[in-house]
C-alpha positions in Angstrom: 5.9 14.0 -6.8 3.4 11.5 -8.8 3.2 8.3 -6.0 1.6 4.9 -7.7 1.0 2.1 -5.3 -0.6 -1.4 -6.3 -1.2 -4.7 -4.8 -0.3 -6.9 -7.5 -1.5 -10.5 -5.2 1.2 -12.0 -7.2 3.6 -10.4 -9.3 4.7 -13.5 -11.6 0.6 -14.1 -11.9 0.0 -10.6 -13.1 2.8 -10.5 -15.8 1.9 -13.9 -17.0 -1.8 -13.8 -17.6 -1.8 -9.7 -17.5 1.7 -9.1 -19.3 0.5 -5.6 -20.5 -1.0 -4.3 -16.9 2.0 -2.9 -14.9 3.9 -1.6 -18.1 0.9 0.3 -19.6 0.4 1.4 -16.2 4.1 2.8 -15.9 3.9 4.7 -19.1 0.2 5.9 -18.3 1.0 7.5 -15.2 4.8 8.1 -15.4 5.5 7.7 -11.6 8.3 9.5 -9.6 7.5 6.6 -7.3 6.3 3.0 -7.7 5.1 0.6 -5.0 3.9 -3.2 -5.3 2.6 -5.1 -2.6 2.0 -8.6 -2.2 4.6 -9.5 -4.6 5.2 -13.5 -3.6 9.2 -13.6 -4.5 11.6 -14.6 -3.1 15.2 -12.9 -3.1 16.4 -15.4 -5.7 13.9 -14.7 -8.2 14.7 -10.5 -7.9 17.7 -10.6 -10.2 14.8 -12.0 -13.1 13.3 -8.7 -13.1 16.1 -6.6 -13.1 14.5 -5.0 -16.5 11.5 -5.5 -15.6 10.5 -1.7 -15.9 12.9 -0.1 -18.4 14.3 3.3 -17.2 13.4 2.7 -13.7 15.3 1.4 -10.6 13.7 -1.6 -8.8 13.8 -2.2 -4.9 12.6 -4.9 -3.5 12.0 -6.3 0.0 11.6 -9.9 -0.5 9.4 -12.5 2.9 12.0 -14.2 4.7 9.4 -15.9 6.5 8.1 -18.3 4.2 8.1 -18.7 0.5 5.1 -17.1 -2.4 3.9 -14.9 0.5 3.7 -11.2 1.3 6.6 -9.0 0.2 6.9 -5.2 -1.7 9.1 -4.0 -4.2 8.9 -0.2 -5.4 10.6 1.4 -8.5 12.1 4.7 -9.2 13.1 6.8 -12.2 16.9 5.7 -13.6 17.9 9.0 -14.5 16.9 13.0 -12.7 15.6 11.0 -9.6 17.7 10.6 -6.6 16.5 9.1 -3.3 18.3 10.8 -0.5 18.6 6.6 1.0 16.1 3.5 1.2 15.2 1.7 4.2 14.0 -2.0 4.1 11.5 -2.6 7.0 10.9 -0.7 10.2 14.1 -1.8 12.3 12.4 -5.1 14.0 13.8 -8.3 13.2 10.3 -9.7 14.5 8.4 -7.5 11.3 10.8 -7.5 8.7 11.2 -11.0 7.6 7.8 -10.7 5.5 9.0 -8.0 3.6 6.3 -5.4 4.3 8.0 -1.5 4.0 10.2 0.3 1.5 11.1 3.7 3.0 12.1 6.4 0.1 13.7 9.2 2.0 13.3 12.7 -0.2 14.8 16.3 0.5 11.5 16.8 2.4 9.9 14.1 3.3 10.0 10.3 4.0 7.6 8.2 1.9 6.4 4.7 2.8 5.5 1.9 0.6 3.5 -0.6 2.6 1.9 -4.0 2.8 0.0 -3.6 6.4 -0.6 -7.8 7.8 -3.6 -9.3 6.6 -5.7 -10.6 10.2 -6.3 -13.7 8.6 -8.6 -16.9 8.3 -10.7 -16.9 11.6 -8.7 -13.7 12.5 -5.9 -15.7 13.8 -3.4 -12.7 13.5 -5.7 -9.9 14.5 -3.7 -9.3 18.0 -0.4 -9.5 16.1 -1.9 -6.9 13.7 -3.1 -5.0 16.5 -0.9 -5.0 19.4 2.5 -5.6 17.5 2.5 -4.7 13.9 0.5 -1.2 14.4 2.3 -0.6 17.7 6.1 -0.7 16.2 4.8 0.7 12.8 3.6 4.2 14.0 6.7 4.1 16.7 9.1 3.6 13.4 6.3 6.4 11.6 6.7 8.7 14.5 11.2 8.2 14.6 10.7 9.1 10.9 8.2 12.7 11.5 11.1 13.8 14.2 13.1 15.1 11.0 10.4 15.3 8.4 6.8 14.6 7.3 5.6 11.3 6.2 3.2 9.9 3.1 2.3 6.5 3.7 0.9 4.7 0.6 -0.2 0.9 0.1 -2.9 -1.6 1.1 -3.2 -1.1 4.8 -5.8 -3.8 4.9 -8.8 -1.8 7.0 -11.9 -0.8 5.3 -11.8 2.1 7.9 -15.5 3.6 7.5 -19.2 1.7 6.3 -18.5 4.1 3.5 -15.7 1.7 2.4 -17.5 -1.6 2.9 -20.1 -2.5 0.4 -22.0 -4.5 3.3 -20.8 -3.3 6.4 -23.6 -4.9 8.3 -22.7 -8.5 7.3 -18.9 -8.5 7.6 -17.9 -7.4 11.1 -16.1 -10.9 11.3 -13.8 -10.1 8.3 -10.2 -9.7 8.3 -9.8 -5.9 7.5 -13.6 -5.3 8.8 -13.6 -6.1 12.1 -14.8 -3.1 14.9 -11.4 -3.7 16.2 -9.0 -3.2 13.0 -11.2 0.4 12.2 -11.2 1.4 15.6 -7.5 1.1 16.0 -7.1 2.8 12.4 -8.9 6.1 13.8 -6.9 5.8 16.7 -4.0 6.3 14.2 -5.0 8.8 12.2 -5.5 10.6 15.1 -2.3 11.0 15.8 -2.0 13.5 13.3 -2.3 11.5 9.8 -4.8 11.9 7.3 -6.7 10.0 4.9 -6.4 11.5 1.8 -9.0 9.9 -0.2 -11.2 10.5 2.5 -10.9 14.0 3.4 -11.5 15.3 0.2 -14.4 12.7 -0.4 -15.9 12.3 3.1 -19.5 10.8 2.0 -18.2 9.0 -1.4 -19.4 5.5 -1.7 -18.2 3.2 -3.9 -14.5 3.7 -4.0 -13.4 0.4 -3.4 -9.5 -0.9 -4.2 -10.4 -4.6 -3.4 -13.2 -7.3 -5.1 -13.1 -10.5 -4.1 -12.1 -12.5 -7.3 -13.6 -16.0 -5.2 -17.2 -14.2 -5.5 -16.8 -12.0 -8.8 -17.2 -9.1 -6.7 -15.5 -6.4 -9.0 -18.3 -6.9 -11.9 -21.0 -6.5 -9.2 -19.0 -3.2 -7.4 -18.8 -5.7 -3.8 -15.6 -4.8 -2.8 -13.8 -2.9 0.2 -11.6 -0.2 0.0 -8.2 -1.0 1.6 -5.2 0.8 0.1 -4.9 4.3 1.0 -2.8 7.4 1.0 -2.1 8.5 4.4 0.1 11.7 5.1 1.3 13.3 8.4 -0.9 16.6 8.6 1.9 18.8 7.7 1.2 17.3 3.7 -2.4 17.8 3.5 -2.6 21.1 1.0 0.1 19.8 -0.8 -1.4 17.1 -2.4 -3.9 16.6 -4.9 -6.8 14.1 -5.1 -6.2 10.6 -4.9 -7.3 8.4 -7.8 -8.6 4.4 -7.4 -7.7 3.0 -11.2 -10.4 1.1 -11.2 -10.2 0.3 -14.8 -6.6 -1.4 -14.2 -6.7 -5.1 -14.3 -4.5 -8.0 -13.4 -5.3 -8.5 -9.7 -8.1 -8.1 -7.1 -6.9 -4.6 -6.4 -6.7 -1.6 -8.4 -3.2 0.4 -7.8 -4.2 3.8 -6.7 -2.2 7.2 -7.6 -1.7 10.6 -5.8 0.7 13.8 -7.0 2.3 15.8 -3.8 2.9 19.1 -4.8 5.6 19.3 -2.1 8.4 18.3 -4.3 
């Protein structure tokens, strides 16, 4: 199971000034599995896509909440692919109108396509983020690992470690940075996830999925490393090392790819 995940910040943006990016990365990689984050649309713009990806089957989970904001959309193989279902959201009215999940249920496992909430300017959403959000998400996580193991890929918007900052020191007060945000993402992975990337690299430097495009950050390597493959414990020696396509343009991430042996 080859599993691509990519925050796009913008999906019309990134096929009009990178029309080439997410097709050449479709036919590089050949996924069994595609997930965008951070798409912007709106439900009325989904139909104008609808070949966007030829031989692939787009979902899409559109913000309710307000327009050109958040949202995910995932893709899957037309033809010798078959989803066992798709759930949008995590069953909470009070999450799902900003369009964050796509749920791919497979013969043996559940895999999760998310856009975790940004804590925002002056960290204005930080206790929603931290005492809603990742509260009901590992509750809906945990429903799902009652019949089967989970892989949850996407930008999850923590640089967990200093290893994943490029200036820890100086950015405590950041969104995605603060003591509080990597605190509560051990916490989680405690529970019996793992971070994929991580436990295969545990002193790599330098890995980073996000550069500021503001400060120019990805020509100087200052970026942070927030989109991850996570996986319920039960996955770990299935699954082979996950890879940051650094090299992939078109937004202020890179999409990231992992292959699970488990199916």
């Amino acid at each position: 199971l080859h599993v691509v995940s990519w925050n796009v910040n913008g999906l019309r943006a990134v096929l009009k000034n990178h029309p080439k990016a997410l097709p050449d990365l479709v036919q590089a990689e050949n996924p069994d599995l595609l997930f965008l984050q951070e798409t912007k649309l709106q439900a009325s713009h989904v139909a104008d896509y609808a070949n966007l990806l030829p031989g692939y089957t787009g979902l899409w989970s559109c913000s309710r909440a307000k327009k050109g904001y958040s949202g995910t959309a995932g893709a899957t193989p037309t033809s010798d692919f078959r989803a066992l279902s798709v759930q949008y959201g995590i069953k909470s009215a009070h999450h799902d109108q900003e369009g964050r999940t796509i749920t791919v249920e497979l013969p043996d496992l559940f895999v999760i396509g998310v856009y975790v909430p940004n804590s925002g300017q002056d960290l204005k959403r930080l206790d929603y983020r931290l005492n809603e959000w990742n509260v009901d998400f590992l509750a809906y996580i945990r429903e799902l690992e009652a019949s089967k193991p989970v892989l949850v890929v996407g930008d999850l918007n923590v640089a967990h470690l200093d290893l994943d900052i490029y200036n820890a020191g100086h950015l405590v007060k950041s969104a995605g940075c603060t003591p509080q945000e990597r605190t509560a993402f051990t916490e989680f992975l405690d529970q019996g996830f793992t971070d994929t990337f991580r436990k295969l690299y545990p002193e790599h430097t330098g890995a980073f999925t996000y550069w500021s495009a503001r400060t120019g950050g990805r020509q100087d390597s200052k970026g942070l490393r927030l989109d991850y493959a996570v996986c319920s414990n039960a996955l770990l020696e299935a699954n082979s090392p996950l890879r940051c396509l650094d090299s992939v343009m078109g937004s202020d991430h890179c999409p990231i790819a992992i292959v699970l042996a488990h199916q």
